[in-house]
CHARMM-style PDB file with segment names, atoms N, HN, CA, C and O in Angstrom:
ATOM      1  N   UNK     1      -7.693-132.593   7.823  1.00  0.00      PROA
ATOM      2  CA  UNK     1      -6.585-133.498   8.067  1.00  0.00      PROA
ATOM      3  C   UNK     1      -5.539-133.340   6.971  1.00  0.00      PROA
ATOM      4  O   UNK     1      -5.945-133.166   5.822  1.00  0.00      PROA
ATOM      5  N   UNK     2      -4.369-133.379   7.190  1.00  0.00      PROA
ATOM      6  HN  UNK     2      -4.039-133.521   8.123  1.00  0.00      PROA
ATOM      7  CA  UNK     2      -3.388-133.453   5.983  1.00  0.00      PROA
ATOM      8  C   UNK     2      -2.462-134.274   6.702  1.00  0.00      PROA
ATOM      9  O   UNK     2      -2.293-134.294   7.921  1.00  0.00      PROA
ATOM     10  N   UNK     3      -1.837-135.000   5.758  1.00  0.00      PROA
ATOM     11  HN  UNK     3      -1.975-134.984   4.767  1.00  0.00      PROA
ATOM     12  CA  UNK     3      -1.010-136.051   5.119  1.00  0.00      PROA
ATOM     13  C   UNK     3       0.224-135.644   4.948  1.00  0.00      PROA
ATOM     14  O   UNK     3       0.255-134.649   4.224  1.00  0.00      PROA
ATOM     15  N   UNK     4       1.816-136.183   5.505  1.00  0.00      PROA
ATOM     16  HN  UNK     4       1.791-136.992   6.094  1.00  0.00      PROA
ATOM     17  CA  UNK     4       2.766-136.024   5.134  1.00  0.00      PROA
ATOM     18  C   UNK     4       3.846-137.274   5.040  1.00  0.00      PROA
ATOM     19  O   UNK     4       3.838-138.288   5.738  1.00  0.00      PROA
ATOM     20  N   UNK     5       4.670-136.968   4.109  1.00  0.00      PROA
ATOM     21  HN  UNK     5       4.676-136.144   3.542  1.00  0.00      PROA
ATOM     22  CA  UNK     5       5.560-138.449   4.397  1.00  0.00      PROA
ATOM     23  C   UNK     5       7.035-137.663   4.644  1.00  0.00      PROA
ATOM     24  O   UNK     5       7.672-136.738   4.139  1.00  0.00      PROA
ATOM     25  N   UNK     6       7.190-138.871   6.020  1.00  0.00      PROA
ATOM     26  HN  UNK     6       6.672-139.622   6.430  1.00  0.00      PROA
ATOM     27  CA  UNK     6       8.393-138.528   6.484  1.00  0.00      PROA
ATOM     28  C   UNK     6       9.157-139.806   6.829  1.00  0.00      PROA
ATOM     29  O   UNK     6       8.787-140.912   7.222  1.00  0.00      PROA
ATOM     30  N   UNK     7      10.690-139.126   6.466  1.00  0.00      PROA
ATOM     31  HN  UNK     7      10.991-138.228   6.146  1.00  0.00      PROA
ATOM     32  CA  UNK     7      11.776-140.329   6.650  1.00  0.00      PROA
ATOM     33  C   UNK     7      12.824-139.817   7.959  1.00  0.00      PROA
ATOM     34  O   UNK     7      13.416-138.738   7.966  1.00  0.00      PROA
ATOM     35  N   UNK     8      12.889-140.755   8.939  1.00  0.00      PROA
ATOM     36  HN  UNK     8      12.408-141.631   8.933  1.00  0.00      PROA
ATOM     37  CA  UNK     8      13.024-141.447  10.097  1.00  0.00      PROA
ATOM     38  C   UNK     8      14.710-141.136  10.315  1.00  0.00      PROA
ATOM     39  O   UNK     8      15.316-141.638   9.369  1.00  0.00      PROA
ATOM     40  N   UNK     9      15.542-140.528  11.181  1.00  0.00      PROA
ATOM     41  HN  UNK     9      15.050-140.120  11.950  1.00  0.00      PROA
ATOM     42  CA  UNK     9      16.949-141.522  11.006  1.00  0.00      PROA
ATOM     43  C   UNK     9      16.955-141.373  12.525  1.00  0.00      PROA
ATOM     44  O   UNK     9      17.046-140.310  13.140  1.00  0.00      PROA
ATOM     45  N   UNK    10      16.856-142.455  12.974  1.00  0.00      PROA
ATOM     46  HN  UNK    10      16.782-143.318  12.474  1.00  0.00      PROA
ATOM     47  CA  UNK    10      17.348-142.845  14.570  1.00  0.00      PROA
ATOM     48  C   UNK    10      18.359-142.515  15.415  1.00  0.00      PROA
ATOM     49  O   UNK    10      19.228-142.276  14.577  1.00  0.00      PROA
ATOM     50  N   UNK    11      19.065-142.261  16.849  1.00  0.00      PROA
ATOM     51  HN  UNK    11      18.360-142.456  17.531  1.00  0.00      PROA
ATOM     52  CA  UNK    11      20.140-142.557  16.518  1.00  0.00      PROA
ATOM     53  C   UNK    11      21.120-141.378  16.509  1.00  0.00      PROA
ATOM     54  O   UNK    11      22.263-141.352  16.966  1.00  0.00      PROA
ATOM     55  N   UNK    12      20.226-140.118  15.707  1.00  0.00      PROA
ATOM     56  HN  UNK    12      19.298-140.139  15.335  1.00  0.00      PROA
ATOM     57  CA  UNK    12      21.037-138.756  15.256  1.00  0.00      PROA
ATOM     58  C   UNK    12      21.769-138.202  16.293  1.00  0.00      PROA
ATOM     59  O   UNK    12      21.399-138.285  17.464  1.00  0.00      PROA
ATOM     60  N   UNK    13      23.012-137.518  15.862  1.00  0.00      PROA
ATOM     61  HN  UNK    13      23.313-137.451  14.911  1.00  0.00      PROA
ATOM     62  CA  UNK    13      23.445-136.894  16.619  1.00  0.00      PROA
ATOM     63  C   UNK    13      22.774-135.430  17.375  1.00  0.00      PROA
ATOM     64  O   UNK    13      22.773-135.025  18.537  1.00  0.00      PROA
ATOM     65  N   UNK    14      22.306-134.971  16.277  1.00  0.00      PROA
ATOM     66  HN  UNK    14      22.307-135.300  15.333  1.00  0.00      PROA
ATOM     67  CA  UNK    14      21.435-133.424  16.542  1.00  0.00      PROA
ATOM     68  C   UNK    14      19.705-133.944  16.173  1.00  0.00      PROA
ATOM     69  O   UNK    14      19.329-134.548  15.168  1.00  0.00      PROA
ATOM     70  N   UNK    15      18.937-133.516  17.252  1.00  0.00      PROA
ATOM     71  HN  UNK    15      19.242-133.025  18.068  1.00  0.00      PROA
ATOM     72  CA  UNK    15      17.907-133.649  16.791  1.00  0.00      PROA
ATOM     73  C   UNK    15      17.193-132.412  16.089  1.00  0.00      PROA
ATOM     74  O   UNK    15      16.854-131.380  16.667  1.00  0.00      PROA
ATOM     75  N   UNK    16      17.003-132.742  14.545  1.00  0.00      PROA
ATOM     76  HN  UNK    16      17.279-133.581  14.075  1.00  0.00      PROA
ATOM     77  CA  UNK    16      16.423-131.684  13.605  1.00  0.00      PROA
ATOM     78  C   UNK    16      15.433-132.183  12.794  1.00  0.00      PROA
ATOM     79  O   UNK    16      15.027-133.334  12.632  1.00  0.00      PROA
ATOM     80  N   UNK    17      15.013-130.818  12.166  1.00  0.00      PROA
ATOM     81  HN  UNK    17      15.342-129.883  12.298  1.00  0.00      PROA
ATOM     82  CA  UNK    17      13.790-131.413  11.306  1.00  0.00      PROA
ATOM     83  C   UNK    17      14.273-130.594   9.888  1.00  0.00      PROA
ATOM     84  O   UNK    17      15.011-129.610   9.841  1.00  0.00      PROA
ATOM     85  N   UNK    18      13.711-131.215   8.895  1.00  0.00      PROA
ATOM     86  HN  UNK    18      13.112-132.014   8.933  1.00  0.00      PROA
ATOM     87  CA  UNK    18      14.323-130.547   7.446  1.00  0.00      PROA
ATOM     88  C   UNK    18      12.834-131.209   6.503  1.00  0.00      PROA
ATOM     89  O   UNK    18      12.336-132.334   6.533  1.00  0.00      PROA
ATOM     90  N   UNK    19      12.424-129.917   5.681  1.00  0.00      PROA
ATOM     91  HN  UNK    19      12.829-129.003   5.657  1.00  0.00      PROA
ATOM     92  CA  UNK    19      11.142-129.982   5.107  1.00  0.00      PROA
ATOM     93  C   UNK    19      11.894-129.414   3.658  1.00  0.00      PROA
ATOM     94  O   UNK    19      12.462-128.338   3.471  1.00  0.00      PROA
ATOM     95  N   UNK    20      11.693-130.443   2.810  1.00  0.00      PROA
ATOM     96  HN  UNK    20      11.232-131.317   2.962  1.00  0.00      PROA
ATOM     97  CA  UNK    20      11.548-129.859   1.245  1.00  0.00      PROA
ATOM     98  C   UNK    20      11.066-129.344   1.077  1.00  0.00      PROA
ATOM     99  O   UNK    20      10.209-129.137   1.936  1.00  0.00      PROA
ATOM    100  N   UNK    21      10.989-128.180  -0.714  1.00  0.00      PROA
ATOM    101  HN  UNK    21      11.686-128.349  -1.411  1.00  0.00      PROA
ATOM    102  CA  UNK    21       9.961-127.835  -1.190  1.00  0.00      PROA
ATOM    103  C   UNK    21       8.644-128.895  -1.822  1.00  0.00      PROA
ATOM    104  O   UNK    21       7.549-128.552  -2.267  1.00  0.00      PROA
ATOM    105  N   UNK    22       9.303-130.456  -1.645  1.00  0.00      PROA
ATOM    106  HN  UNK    22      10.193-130.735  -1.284  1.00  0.00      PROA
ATOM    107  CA  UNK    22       7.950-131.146  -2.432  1.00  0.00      PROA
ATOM    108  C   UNK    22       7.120-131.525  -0.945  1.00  0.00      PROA
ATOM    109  O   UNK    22       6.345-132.451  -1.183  1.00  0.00      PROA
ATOM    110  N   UNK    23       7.074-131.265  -0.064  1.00  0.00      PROA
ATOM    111  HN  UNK    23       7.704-130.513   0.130  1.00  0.00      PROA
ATOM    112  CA  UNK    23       6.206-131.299   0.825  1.00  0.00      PROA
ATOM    113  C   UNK    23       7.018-132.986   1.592  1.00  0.00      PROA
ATOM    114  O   UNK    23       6.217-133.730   2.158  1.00  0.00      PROA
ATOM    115  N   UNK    24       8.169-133.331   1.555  1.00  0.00      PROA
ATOM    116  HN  UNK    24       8.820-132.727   1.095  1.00  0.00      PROA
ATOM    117  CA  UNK    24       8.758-134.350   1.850  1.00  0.00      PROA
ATOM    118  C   UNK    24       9.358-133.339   3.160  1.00  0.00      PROA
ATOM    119  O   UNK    24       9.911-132.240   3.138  1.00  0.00      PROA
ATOM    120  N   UNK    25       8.856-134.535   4.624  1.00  0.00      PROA
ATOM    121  HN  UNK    25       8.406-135.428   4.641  1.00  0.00      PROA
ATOM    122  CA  UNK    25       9.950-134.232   5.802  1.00  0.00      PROA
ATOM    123  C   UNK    25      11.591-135.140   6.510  1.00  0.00      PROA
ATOM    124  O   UNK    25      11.657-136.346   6.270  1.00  0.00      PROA
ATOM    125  N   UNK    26      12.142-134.837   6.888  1.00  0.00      PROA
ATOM    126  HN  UNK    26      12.088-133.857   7.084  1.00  0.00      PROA
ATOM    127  CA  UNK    26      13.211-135.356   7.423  1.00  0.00      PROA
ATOM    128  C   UNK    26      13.256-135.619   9.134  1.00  0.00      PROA
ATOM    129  O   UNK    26      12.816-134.565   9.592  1.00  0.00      PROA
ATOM    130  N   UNK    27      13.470-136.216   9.884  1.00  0.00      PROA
ATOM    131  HN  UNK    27      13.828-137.073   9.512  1.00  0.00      PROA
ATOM    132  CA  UNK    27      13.061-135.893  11.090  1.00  0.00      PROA
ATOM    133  C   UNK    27      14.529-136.844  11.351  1.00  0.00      PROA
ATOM    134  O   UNK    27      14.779-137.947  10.866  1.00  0.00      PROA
ATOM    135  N   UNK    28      15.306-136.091  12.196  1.00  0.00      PROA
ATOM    136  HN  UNK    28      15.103-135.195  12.591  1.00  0.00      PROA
ATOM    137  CA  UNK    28      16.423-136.792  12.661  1.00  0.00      PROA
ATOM    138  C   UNK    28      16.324-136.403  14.240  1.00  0.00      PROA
ATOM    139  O   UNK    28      16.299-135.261  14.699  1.00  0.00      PROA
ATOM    140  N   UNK    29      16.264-137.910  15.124  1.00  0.00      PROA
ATOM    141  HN  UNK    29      16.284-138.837  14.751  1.00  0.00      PROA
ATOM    142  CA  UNK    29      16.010-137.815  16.718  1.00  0.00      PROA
ATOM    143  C   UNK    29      17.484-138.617  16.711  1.00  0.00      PROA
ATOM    144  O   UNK    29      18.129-139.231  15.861  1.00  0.00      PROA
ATOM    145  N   UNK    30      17.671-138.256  18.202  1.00  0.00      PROA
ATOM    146  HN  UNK    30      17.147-137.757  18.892  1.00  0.00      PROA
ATOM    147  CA  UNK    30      18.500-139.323  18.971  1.00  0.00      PROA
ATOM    148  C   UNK    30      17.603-140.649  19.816  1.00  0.00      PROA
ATOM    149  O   UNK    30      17.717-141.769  19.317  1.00  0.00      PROA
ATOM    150  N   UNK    31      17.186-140.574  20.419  1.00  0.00      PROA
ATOM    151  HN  UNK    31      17.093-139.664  20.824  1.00  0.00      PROA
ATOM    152  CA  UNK    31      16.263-142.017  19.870  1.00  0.00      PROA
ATOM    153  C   UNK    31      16.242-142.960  19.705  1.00  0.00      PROA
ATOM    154  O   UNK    31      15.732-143.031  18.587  1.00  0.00      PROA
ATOM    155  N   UNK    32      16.457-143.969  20.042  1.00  0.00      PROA
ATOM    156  HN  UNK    32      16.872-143.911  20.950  1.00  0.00      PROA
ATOM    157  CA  UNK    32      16.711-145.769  19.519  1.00  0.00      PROA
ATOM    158  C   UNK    32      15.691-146.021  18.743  1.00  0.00      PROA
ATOM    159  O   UNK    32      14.924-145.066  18.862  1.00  0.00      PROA
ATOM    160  N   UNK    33      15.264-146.796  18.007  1.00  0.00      PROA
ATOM    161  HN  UNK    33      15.887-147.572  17.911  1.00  0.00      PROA
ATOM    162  CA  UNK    33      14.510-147.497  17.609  1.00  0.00      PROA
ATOM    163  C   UNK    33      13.850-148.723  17.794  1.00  0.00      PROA
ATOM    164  O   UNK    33      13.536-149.552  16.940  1.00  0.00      PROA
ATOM    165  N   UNK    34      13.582-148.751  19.687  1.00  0.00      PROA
ATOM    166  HN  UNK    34      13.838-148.078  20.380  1.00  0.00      PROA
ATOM    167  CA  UNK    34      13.258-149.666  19.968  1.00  0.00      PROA
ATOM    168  C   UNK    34      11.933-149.584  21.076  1.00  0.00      PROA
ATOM    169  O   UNK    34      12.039-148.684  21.909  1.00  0.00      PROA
ATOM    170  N   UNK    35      10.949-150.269  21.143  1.00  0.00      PROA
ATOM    171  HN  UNK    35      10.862-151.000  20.466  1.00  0.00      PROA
ATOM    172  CA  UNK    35      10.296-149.899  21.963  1.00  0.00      PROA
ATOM    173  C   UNK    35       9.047-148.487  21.761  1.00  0.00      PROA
ATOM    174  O   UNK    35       8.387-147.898  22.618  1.00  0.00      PROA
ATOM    175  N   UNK    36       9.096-148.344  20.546  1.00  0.00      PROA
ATOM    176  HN  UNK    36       9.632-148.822  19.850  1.00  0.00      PROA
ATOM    177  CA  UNK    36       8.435-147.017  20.173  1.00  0.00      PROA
ATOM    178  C   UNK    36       8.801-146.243  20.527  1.00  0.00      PROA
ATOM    179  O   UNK    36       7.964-145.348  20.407  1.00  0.00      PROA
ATOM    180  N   UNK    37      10.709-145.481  21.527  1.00  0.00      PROA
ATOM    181  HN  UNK    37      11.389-146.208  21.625  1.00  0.00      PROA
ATOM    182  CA  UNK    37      11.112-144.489  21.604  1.00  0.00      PROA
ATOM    183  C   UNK    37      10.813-143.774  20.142  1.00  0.00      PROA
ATOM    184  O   UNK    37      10.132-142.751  20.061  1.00  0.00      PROA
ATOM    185  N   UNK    38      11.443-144.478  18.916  1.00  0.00      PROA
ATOM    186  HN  UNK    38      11.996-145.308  18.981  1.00  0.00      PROA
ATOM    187  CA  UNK    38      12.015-143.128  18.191  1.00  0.00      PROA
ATOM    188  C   UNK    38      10.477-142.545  17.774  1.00  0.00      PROA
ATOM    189  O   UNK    38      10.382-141.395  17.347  1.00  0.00      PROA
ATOM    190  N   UNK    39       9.329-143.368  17.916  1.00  0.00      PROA
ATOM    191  HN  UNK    39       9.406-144.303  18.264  1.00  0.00      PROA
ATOM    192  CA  UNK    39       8.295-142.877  17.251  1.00  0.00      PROA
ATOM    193  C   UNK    39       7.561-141.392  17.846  1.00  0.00      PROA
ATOM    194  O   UNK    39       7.190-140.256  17.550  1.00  0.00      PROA
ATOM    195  N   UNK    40       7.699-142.496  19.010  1.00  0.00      PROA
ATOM    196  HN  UNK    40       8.001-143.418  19.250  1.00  0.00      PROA
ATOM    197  CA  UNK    40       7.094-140.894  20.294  1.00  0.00      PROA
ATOM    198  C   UNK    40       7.955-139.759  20.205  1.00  0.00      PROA
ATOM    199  O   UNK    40       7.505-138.615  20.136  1.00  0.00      PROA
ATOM    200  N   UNK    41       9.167-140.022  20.204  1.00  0.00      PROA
ATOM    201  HN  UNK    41       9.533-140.951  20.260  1.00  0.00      PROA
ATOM    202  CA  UNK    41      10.122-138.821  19.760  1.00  0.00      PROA
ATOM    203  C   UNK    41       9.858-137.657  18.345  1.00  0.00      PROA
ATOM    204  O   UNK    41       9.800-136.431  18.252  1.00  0.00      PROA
ATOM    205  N   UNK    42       9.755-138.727  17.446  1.00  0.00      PROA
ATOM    206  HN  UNK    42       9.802-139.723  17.521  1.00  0.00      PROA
ATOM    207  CA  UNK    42       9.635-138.185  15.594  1.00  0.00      PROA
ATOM    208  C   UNK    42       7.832-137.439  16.418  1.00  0.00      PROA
ATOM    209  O   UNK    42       7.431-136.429  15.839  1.00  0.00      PROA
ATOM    210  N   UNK    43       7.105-137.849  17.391  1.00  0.00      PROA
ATOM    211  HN  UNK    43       7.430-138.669  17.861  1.00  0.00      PROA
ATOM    212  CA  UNK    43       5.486-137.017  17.281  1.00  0.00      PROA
ATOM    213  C   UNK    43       5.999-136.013  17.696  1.00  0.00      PROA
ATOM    214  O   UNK    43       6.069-135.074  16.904  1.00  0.00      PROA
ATOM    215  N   UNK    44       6.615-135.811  19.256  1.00  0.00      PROA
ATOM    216  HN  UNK    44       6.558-136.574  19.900  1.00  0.00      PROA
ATOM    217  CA  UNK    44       6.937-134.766  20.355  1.00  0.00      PROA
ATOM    218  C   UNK    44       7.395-134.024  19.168  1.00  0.00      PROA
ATOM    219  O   UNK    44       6.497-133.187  19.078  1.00  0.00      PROA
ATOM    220  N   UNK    45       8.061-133.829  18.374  1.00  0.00      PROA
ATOM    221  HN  UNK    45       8.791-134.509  18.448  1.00  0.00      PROA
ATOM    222  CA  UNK    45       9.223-133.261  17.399  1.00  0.00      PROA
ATOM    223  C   UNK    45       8.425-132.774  16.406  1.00  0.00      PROA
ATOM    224  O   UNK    45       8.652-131.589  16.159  1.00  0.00      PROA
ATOM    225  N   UNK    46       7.469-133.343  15.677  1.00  0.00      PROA
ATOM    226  HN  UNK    46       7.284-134.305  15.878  1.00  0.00      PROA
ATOM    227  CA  UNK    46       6.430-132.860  14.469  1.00  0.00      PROA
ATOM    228  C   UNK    46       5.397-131.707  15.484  1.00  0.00      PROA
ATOM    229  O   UNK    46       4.950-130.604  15.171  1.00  0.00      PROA
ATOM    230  N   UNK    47       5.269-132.445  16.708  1.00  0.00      PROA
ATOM    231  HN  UNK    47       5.632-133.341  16.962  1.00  0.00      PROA
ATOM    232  CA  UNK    47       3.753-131.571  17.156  1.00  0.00      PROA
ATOM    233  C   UNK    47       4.575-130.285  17.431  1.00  0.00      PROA
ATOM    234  O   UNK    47       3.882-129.323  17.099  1.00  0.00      PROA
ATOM    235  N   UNK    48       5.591-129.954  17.831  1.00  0.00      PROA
ATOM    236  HN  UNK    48       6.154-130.735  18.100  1.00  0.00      PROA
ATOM    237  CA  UNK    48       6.318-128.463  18.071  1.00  0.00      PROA
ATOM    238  C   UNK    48       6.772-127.872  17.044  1.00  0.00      PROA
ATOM    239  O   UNK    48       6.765-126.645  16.940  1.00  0.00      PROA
ATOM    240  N   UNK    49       7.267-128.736  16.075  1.00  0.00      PROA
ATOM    241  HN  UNK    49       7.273-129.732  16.160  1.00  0.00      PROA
ATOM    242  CA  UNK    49       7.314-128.180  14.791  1.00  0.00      PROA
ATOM    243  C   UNK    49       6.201-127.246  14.320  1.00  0.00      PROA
ATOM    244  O   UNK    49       6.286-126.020  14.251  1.00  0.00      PROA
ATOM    245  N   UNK    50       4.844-128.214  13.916  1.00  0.00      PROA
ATOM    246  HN  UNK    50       4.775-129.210  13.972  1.00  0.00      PROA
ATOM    247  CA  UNK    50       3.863-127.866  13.500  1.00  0.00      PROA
ATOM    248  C   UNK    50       2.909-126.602  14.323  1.00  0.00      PROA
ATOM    249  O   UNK    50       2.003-125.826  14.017  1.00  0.00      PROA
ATOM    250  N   UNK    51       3.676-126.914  15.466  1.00  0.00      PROA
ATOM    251  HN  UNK    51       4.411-127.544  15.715  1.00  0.00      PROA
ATOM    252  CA  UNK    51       2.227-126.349  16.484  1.00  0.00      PROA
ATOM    253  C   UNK    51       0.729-126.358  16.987  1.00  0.00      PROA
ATOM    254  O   UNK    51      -0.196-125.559  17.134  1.00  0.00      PROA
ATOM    255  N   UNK    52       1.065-128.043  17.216  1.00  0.00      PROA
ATOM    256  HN  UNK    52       1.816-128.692  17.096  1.00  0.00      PROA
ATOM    257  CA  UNK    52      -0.039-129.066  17.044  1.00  0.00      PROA
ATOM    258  C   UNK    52       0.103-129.482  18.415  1.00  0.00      PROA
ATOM    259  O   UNK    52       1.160-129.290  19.016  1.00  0.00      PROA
ATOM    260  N   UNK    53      -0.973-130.083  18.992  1.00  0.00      PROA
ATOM    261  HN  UNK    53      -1.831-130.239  18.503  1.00  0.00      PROA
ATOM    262  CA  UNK    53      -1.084-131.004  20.355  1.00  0.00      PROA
ATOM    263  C   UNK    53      -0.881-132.570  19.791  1.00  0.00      PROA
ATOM    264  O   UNK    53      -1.584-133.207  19.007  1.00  0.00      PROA
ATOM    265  N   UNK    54       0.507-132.992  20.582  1.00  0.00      PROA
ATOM    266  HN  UNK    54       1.078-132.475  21.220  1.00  0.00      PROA
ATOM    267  CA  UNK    54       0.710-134.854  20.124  1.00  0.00      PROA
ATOM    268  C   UNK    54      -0.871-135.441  19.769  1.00  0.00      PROA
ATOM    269  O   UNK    54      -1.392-135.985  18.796  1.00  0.00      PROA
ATOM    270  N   UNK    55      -1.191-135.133  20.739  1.00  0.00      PROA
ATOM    271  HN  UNK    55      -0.767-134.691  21.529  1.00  0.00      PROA
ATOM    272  CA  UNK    55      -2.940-135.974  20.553  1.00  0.00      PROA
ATOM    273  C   UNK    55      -3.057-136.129  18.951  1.00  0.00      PROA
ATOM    274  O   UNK    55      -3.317-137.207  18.417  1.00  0.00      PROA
ATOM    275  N   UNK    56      -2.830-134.904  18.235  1.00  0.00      PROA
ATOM    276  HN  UNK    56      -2.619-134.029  18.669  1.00  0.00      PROA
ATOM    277  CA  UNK    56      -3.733-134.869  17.074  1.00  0.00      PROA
ATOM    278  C   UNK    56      -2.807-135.433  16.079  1.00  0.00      PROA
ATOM    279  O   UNK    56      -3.034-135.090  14.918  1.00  0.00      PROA
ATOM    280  N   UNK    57      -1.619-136.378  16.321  1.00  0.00      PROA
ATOM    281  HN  UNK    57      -1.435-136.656  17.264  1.00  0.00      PROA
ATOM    282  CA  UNK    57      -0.554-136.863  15.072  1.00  0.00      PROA
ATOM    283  C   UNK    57      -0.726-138.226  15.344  1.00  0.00      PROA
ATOM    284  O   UNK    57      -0.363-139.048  16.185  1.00  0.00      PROA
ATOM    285  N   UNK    58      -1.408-138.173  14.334  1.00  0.00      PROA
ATOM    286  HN  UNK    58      -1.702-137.505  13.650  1.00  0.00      PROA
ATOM    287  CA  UNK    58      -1.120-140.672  14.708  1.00  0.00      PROA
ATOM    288  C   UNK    58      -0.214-140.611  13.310  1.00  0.00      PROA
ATOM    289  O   UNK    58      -0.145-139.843  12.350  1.00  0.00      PROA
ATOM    290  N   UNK    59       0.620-142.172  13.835  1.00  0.00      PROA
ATOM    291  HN  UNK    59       0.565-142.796  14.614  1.00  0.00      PROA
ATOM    292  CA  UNK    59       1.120-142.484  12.381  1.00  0.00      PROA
ATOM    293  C   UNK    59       0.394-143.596  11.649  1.00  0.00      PROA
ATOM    294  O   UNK    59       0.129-144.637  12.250  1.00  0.00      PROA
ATOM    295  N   UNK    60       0.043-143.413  10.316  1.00  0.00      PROA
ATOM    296  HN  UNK    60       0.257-142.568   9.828  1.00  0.00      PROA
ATOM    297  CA  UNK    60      -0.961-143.923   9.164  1.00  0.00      PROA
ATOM    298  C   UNK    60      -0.272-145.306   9.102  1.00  0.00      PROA
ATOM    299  O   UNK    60      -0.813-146.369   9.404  1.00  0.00      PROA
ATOM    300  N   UNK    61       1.287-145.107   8.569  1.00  0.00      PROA
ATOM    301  HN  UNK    61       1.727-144.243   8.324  1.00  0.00      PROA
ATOM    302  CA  UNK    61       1.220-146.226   8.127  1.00  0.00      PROA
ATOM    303  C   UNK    61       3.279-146.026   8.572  1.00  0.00      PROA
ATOM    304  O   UNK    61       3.764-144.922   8.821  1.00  0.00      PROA
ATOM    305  N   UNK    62       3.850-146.919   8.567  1.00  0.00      PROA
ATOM    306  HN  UNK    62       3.456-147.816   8.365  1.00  0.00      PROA
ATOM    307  CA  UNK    62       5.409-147.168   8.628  1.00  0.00      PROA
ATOM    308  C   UNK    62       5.733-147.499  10.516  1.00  0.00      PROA
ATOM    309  O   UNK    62       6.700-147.385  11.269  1.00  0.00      PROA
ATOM    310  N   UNK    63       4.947-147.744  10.582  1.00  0.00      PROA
ATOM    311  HN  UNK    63       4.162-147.837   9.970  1.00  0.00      PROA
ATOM    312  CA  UNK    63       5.261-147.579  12.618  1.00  0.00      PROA
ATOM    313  C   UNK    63       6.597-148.586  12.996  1.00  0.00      PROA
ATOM    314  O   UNK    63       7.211-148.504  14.060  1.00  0.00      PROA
ATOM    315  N   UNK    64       6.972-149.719  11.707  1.00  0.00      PROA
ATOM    316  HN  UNK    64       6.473-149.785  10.842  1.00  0.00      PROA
ATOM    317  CA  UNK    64       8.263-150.019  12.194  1.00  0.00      PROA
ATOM    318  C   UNK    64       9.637-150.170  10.920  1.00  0.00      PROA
ATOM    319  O   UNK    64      10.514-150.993  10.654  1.00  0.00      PROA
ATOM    320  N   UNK    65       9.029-148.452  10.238  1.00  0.00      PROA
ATOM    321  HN  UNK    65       8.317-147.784  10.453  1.00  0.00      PROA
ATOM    322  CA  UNK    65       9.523-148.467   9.128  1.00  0.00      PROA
ATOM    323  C   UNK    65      10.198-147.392   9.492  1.00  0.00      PROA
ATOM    324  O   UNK    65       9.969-146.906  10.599  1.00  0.00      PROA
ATOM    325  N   UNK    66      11.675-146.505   8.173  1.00  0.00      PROA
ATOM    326  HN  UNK    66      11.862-146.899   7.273  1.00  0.00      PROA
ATOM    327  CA  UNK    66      12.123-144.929   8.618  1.00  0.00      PROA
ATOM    328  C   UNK    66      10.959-144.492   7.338  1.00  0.00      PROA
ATOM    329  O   UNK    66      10.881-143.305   7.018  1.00  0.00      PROA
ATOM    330  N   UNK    67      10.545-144.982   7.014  1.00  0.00      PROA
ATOM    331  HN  UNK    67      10.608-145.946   7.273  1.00  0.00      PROA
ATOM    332  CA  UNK    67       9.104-144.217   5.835  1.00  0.00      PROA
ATOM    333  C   UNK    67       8.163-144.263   6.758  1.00  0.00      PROA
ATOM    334  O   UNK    67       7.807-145.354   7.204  1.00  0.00      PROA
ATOM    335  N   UNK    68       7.648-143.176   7.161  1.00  0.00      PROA
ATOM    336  HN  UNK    68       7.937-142.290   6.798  1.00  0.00      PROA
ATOM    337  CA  UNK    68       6.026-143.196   7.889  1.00  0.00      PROA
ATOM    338  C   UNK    68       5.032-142.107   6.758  1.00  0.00      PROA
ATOM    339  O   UNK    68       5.299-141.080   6.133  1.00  0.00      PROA
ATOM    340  N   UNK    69       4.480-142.490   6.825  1.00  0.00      PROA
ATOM    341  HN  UNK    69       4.263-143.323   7.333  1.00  0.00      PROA
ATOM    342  CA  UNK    69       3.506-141.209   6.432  1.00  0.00      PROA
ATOM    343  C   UNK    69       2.562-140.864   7.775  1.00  0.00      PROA
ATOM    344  O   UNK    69       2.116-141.809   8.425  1.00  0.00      PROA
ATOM    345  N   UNK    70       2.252-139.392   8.197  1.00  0.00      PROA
ATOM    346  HN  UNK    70       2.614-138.624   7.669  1.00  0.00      PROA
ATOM    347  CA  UNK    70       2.099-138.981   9.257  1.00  0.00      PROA
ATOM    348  C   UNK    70       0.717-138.070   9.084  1.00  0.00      PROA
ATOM    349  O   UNK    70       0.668-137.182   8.232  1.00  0.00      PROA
ATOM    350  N   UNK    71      -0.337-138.349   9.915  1.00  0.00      PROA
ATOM    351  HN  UNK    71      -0.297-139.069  10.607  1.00  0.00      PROA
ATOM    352  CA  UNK    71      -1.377-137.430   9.911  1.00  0.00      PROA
ATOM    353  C   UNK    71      -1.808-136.493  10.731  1.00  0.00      PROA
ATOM    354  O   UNK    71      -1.678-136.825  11.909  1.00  0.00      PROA
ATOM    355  N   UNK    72      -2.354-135.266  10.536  1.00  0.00      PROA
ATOM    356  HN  UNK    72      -2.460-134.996   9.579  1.00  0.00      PROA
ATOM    357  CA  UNK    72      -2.461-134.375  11.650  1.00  0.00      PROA
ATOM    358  C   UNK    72      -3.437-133.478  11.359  1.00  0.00      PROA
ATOM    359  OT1 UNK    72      -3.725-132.595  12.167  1.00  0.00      PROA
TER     360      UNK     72
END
């Protein structure tokens, strides 16, 4: 399992992803933030990133935060 923390921006015009070198992610969806759109969005978006099946990404902890930390 590994551990990442990622910050949230809702809303975005372009949906992208941006990874530091300190192991910090960025995840910008279009997305509301309502209803658990942007969350299911920020998984669909990590699991293709990563090349992971959604199944295997829960979020740990931030579910109505733009700080999540994300497991997979």
């Amino acid at each position: 399992m590994q551990r990442i923390n990622v910050r949230v921006t809702p809303r975005a015009r372009v949906q992208k992803i941006i990874a530091d070198e300190s192991g910090n992610v960025h995840v910008y969806t279009n997305a509301a933030p309502t209803d658990g759109d942007a969350n299911a969005a920020v998984i669909k978006m990590l699991a293709r990133y990563f090349d992971v099946p959604k199944g295997q990404i829960k979020i740990i902890r931030g579910h109505t935060s733009r700080d999540k930390v994300i497991e997979f």
